[in-house]
DOGUTOR-36890 format. One line per 2 residues: number of its first residue (from 1); their letters; for each residue x, z, y of N, C-alpha, C, CB. Coordinates in steps of 0.05 Angstrom, whole numbers, plus 5000, padded with zeros to 4 digits. Glycine has a CB too. Example, Ala and Ser with C-alpha at 12.3 -4.5 7.8 and 13.67 -1.06 7.14 Angstrom:
2
1> AS> 5264 5156 4886 5246 5156 4910 5264 5156 4934 5226 5181 4911 | 5257 5142 4955 5273 5143 4979 5258 5157 5001 5282 5114 4988
% end
This chain:
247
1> XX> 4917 0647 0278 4923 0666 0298 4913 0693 0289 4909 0658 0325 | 4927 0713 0294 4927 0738 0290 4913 0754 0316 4955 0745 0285
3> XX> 4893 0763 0314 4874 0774 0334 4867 0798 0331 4852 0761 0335 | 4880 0825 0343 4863 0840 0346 4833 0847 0372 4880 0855 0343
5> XX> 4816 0860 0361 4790 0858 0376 4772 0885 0386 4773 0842 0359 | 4773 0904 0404 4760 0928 0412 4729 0918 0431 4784 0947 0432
7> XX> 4715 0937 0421 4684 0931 0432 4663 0956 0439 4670 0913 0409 | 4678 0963 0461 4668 0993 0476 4646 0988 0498 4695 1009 0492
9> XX> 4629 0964 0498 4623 0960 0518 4584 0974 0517 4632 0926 0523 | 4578 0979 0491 4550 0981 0484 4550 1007 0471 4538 0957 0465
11> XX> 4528 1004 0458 4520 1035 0438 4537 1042 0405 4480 1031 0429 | 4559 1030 0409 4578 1028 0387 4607 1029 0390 4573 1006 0375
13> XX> 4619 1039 0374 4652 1031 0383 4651 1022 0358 4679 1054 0393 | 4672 0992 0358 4682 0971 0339 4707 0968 0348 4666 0944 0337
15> XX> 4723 0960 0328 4745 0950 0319 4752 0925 0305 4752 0965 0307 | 4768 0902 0303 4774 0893 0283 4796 0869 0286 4750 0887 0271
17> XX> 4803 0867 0261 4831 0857 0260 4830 0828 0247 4850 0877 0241 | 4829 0801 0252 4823 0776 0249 4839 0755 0246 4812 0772 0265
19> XX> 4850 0738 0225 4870 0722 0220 4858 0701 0213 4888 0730 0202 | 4848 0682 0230 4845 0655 0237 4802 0660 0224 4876 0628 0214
21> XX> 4793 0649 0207 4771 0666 0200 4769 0690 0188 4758 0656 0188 | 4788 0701 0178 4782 0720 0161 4785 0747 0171 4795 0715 0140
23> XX> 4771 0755 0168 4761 0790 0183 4784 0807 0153 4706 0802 0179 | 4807 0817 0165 4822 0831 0150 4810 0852 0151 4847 0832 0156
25> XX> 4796 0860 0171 4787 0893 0174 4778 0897 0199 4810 0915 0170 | 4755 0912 0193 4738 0927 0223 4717 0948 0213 4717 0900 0245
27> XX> 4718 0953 0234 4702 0988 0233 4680 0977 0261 4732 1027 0244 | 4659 0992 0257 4637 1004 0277 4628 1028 0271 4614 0989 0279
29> XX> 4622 1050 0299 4608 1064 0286 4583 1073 0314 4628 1087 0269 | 4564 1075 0313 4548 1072 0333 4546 1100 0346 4522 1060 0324
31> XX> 4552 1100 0371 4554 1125 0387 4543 1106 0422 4596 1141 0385 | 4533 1138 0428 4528 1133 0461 4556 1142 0483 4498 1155 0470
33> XX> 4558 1166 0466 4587 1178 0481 4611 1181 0458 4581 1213 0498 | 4631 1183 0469 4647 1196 0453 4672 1162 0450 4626 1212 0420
35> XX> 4669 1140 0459 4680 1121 0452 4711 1121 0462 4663 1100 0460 | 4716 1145 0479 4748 1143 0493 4766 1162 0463 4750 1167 0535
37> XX> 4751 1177 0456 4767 1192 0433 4762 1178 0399 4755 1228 0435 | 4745 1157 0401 4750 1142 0370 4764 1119 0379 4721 1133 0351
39> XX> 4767 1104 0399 4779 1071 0397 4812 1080 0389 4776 1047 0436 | 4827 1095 0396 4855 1095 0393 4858 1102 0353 4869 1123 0418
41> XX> 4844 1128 0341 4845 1120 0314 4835 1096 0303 4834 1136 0303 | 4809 1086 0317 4800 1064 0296 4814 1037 0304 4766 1060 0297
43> XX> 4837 1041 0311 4854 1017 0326 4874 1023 0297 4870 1024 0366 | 4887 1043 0300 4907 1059 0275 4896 1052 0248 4906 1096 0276
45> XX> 4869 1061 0250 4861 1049 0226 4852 1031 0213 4852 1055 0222 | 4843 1004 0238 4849 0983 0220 4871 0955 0220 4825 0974 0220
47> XX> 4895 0975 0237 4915 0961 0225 4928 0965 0204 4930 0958 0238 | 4931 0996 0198 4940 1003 0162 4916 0995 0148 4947 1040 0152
49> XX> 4891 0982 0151 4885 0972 0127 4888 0941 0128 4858 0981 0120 | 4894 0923 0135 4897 0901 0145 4937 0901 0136 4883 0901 0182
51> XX> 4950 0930 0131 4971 0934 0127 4994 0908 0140 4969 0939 0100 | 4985 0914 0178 4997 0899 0197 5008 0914 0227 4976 0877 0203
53> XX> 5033 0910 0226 5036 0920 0245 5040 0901 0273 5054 0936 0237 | 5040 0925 0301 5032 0911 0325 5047 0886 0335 5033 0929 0345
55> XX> 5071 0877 0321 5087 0855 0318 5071 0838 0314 5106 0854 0301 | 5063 0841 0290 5057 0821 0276 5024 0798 0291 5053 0838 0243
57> XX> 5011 0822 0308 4992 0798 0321 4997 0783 0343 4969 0808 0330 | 4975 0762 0343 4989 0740 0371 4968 0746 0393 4989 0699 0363
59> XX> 4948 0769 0402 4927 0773 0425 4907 0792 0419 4912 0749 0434 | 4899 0805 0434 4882 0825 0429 4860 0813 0447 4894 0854 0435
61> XX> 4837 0820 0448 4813 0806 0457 4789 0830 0456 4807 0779 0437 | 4777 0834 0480 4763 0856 0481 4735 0845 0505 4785 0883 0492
63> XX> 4718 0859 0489 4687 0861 0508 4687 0872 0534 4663 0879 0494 | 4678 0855 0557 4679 0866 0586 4655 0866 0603 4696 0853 0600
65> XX> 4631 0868 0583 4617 0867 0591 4589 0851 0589 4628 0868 0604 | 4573 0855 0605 4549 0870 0622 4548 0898 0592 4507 0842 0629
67> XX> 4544 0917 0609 4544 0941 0585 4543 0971 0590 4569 0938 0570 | 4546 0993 0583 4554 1022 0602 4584 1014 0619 4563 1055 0576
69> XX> 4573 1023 0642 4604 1023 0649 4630 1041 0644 4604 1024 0671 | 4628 1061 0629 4654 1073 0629 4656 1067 0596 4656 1110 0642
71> XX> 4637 1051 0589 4648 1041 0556 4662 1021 0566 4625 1030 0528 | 4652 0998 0582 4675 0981 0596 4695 0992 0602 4670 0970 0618
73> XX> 4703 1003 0615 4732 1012 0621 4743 1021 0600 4734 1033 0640 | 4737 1044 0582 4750 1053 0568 4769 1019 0541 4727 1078 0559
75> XX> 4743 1009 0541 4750 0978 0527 4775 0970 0528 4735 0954 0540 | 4769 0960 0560 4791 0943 0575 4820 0963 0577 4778 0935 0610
77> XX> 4812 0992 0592 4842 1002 0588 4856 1010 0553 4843 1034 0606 | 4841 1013 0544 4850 1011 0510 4863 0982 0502 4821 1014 0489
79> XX> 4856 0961 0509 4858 0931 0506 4886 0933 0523 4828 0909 0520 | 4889 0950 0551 4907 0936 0565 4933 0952 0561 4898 0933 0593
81> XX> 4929 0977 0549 4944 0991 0541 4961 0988 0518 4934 1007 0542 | 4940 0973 0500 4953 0964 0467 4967 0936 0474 4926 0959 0439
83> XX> 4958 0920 0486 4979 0896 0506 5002 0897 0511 4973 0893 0533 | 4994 0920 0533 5016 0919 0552 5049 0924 0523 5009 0952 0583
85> XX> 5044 0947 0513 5056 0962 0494 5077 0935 0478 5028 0979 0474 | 5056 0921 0470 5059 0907 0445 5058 0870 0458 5030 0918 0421
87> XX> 5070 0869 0482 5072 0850 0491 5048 0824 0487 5095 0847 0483 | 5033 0827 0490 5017 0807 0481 4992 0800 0499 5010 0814 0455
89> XX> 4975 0775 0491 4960 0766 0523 4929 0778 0513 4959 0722 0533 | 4909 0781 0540 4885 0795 0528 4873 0767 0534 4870 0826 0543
91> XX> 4849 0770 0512 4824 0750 0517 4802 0782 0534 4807 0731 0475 | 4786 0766 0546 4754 0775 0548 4738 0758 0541 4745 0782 0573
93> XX> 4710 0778 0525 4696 0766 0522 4658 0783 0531 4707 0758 0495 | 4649 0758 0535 4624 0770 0550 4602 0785 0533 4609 0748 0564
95> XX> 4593 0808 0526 4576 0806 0513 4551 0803 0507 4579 0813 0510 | 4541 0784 0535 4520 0762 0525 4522 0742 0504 4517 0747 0544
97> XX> 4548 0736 0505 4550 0713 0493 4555 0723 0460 4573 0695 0509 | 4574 0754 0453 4563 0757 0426 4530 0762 0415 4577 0779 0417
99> XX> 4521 0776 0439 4487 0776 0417 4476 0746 0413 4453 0796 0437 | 4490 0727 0437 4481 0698 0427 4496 0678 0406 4480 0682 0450
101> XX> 4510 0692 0389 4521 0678 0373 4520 0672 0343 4538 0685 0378 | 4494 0691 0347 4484 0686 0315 4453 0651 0319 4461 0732 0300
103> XX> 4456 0651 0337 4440 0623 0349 4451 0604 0354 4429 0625 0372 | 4469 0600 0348 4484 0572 0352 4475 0561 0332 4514 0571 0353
105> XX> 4475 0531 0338 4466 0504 0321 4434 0518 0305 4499 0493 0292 | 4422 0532 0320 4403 0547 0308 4385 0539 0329 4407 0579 0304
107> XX> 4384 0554 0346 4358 0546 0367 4376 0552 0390 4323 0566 0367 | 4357 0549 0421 4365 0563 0441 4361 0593 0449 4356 0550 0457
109> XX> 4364 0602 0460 4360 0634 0465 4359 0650 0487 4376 0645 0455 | 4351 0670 0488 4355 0685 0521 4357 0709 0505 4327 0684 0551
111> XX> 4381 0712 0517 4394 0744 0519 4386 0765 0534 4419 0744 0527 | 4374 0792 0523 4363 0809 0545 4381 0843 0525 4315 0805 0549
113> XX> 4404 0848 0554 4412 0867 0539 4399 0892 0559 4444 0867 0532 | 4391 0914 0543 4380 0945 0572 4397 0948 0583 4372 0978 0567
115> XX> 4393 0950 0604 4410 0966 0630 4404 1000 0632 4399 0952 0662 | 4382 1006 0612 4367 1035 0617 4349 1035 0646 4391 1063 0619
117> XX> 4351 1013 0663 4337 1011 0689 4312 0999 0685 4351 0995 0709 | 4300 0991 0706 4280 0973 0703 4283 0944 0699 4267 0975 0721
119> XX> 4308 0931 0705 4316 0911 0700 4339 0908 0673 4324 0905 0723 | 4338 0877 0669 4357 0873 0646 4379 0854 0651 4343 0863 0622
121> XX> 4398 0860 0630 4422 0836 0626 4417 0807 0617 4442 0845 0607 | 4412 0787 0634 4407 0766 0620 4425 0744 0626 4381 0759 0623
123> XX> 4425 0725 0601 4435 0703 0593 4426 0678 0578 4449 0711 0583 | 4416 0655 0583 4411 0633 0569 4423 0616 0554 4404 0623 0580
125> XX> 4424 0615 0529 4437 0597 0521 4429 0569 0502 4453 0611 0512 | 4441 0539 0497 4431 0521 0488 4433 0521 0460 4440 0503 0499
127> XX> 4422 0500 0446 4433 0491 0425 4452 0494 0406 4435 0479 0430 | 4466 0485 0422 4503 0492 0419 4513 0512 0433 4524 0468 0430
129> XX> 4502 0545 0434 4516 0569 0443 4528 0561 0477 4544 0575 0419 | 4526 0534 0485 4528 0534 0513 4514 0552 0531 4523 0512 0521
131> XX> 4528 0557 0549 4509 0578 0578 4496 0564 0588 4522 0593 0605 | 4475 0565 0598 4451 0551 0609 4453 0564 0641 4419 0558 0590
133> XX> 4450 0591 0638 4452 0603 0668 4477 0629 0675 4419 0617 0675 | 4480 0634 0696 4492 0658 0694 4490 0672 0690 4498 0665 0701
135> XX> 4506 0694 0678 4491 0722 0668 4485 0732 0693 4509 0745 0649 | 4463 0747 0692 4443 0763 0713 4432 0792 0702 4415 0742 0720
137> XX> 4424 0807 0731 4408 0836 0727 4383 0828 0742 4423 0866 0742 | 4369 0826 0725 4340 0819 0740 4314 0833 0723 4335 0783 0741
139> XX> 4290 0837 0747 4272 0841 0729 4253 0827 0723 4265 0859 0732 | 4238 0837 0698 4218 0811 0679 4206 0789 0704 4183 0828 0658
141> XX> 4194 0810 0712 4185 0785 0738 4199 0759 0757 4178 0801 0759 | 4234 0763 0746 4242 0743 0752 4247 0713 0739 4256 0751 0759
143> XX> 4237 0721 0709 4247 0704 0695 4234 0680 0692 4251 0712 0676 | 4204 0677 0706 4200 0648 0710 4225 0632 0733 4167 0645 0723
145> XX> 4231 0638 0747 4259 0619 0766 4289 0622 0762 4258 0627 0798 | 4287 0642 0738 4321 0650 0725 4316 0626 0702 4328 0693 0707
147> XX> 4296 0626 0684 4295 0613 0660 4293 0572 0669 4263 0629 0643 | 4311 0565 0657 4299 0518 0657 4280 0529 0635 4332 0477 0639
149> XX> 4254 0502 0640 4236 0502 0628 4237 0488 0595 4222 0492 0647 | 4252 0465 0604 4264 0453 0586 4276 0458 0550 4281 0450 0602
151> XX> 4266 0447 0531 4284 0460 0513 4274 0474 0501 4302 0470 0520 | 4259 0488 0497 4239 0504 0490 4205 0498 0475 4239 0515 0513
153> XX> 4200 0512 0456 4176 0497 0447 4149 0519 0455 4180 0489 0409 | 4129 0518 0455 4112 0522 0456 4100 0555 0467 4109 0512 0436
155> XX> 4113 0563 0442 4117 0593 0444 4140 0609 0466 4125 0600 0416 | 4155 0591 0480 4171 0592 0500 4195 0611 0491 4157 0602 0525
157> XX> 4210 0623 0502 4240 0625 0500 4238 0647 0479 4257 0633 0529 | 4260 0644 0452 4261 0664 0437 4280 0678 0451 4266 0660 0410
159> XX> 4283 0717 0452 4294 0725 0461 4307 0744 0437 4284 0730 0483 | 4332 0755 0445 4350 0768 0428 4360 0797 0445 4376 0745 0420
161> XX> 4377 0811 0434 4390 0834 0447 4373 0862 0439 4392 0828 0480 | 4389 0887 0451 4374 0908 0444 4346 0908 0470 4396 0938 0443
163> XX> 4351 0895 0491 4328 0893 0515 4303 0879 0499 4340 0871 0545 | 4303 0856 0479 4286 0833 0482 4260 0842 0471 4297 0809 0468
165> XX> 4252 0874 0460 4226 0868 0458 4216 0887 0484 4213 0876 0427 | 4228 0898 0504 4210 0912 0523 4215 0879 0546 4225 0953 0536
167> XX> 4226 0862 0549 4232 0846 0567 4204 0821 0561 4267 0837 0563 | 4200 0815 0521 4179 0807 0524 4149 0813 0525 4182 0796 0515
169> XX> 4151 0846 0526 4120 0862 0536 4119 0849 0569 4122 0906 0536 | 4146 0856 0574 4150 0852 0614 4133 0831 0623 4185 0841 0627
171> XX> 4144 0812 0614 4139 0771 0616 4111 0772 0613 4153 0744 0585 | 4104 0777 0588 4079 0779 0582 4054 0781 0601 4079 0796 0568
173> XX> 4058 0801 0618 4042 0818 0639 4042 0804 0653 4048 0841 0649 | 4066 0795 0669 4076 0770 0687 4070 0739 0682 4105 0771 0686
175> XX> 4054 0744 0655 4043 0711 0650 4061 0685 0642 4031 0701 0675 | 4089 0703 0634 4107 0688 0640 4120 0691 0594 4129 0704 0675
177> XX> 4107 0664 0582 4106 0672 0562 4148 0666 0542 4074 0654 0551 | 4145 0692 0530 4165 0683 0516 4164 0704 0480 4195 0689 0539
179> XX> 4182 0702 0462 4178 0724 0430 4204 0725 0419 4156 0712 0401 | 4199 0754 0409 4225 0768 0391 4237 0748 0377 4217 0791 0369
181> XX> 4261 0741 0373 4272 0730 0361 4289 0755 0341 4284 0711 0378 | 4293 0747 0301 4313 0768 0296 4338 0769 0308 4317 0767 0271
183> XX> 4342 0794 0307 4373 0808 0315 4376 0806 0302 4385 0828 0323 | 4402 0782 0301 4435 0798 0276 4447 0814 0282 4461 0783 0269
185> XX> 4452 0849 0259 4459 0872 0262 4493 0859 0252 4439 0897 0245 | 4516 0867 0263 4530 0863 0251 4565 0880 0266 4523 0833 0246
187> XX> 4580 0875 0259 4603 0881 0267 4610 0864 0301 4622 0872 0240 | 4604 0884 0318 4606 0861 0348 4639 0856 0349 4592 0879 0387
189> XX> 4653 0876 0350 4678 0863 0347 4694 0842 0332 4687 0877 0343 | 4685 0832 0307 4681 0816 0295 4675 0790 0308 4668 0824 0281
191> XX> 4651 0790 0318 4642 0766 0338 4650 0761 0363 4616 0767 0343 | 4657 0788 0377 4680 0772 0389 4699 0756 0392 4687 0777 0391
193> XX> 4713 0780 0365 4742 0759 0357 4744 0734 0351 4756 0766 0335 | 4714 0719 0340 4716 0688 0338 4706 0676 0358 4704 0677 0315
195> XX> 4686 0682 0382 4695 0674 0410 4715 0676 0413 4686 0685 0430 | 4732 0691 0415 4753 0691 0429 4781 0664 0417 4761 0724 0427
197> XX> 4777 0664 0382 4788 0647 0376 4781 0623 0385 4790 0648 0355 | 4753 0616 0378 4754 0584 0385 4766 0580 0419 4718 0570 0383
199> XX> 4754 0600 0436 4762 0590 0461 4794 0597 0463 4744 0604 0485 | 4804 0606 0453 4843 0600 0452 4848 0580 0432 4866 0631 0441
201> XX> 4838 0566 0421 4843 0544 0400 4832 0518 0421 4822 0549 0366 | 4820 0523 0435 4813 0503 0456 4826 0501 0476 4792 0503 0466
203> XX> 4835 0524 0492 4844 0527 0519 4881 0533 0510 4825 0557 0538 | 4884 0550 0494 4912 0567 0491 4907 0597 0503 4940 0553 0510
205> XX> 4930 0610 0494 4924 0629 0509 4935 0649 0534 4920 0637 0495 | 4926 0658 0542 4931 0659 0572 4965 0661 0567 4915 0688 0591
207> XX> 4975 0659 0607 5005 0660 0603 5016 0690 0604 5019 0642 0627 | 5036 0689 0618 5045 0715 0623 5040 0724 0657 5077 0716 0614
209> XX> 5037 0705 0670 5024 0705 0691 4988 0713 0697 5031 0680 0696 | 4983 0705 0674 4947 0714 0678 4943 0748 0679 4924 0701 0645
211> XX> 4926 0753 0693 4918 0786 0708 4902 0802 0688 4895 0785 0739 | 4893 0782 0665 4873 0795 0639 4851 0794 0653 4879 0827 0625
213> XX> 4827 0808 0629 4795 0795 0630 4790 0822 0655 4768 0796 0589 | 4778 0806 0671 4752 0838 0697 4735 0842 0681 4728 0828 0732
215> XX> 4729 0866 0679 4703 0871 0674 4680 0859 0690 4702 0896 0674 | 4658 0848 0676 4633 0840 0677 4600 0864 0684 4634 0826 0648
217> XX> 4595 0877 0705 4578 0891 0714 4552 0886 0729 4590 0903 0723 | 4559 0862 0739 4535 0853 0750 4517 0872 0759 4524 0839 0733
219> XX> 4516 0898 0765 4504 0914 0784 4519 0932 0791 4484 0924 0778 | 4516 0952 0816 4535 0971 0818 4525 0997 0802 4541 0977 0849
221> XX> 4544 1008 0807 4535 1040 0788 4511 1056 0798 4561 1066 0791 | 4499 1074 0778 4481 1100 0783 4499 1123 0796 4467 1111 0755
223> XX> 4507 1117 0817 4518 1149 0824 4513 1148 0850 4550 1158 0819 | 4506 1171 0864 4504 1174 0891 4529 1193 0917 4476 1186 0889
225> XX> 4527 1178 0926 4555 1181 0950 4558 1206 0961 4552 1164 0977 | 4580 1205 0954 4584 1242 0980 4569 1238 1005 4624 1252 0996
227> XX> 4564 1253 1020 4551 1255 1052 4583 1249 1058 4533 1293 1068 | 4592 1235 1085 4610 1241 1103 4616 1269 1111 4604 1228 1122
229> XX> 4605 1282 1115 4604 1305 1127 4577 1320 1106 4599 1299 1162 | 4600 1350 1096 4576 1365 1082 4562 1379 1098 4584 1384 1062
231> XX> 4533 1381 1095 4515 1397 1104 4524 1425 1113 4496 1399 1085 | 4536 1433 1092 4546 1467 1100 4568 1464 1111 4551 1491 1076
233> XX> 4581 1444 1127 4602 1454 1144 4598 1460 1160 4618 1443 1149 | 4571 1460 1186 4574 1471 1215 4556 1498 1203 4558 1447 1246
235> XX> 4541 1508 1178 4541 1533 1176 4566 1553 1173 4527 1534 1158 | 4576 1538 1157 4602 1551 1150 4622 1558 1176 4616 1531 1130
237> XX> 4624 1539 1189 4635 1546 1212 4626 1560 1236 4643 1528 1218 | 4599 1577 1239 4592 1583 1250 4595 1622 1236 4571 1564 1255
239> XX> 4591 1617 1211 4601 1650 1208 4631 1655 1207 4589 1664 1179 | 4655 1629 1213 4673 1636 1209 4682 1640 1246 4686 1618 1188
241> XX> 4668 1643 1262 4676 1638 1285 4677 1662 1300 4662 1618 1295 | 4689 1679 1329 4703 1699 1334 4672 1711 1342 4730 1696 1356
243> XX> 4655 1702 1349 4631 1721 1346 4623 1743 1319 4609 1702 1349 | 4626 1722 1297 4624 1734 1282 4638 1758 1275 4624 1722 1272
245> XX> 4656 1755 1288 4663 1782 1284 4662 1802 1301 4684 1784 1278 | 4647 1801 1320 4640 1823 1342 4659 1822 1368 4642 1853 1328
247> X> 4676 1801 1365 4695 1796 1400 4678 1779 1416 4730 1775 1399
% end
């Protein structure tokens, strides 16, 4: 299967282009902003190096999340836009589950990605890259009743992600013991794209009927609401009124 793969969801924009294992081509390049004006070249560019055109793939598959939110979006409408175009079905994929994928058949793990809040993105996973819990926004102090006890040796849960060494200062304090596990630095789009394969090599892939991947947010946004009513309207309307003008 021919897979292309976009990954706007974190502190990077990735690309990459995937034919059954083999990574024909991908790009990353790590940015906070700026991800709506590189995904469309680095899409261009690694299909002329991969020297494939949009025919020629069978799904595109993109990160939806827990992550910035307008890197999510931008992701998903890039993903749904190069789809729609080029007829073809989207995967989503979580990106808990890529920082947990350098742990498979390795150990178990807990995923802690920043939110920039006081709380984090978390995810458990087994042995075998299975989910243990649901991904969650919680803070350190929750993770004795988020975390099974189970499974784990001594030194308690290795954790991963760009969150996992302020999450295990957090625990710590909280008495609640867990340690850094290494990060694999690597191409996230890449790791996507083979989530995404095995689970369409298992399942198929979606029909023409399926709605494509939601984004994954698990909290609502940092922004604060208009007033119903602005403050300066009954000023405003009070110098616009026939007194004001001397009748």
């Amino acid at each position: 299967m021919r897979l292309l793969v976009l990954d706007c969801a974190a502190n990077a924009c990735a690309a990459a282009i995937l034919d059954d294992d083999r990574d024909l081509a991908s790009l990353s390049e790590p940015m906070m902003r700026g991800h709506a004006e590189r995904i469309a070249p680095m899409l261009a560019d690694c299909l002329a190096a991969a020297a494939m055109e949009a025919d020629a793939l069978d799904a595109v598959a993109v990160t939806v999340g827990p992550g910035a939110f307008t890197g999510i979006r931008i992701g998903l409408a890039a993903a749904r836009g190069f789809a729609l175009a080029a007829d073809l079905p989207i995967l989503g994929v979580n990106c808990l589950e890529v920082a947990a994928a350098s742990f498979r058949s390795q150990s178990p793990v807990l995923v802690a990605l920043e939110t920039k809040r006081s709380d984090f993105y978390l995810q458990a996973f087994d042995l075998s890259g299975d989910a243990l819990t649901e991904p969650a926004a919680l803070l350190a102090a929750d993770i004795g009743t988020y975390l099974p006890a189970a499974g784990v040796g001594p030194d308690g849960w290795p954790v991963t992600g760009d969150g996992a060494a302020r999450l295990v200062a957090e625990a710590e304090k909280a008495g609640f013991p867990l340690h850094n596990a290494a990060t694999v630095v690597g191409n996230s789009a890449v790791t996507a794209g083979r989530i995404a394969m095995t689970r369409a090599a298992r399942d198929g892939l979606p029909g023409p009927s399926d709605p494509g991947p939601k984004p994954l947010y698990l909290r609502p946004p940092d922004v604060n609401l208009k007033p119903a009513v602005s403050p300066l309207g009954p000023a405003r309307a009070q110098h616009s009124g026939p007194s004001d003008h001397g009748n």
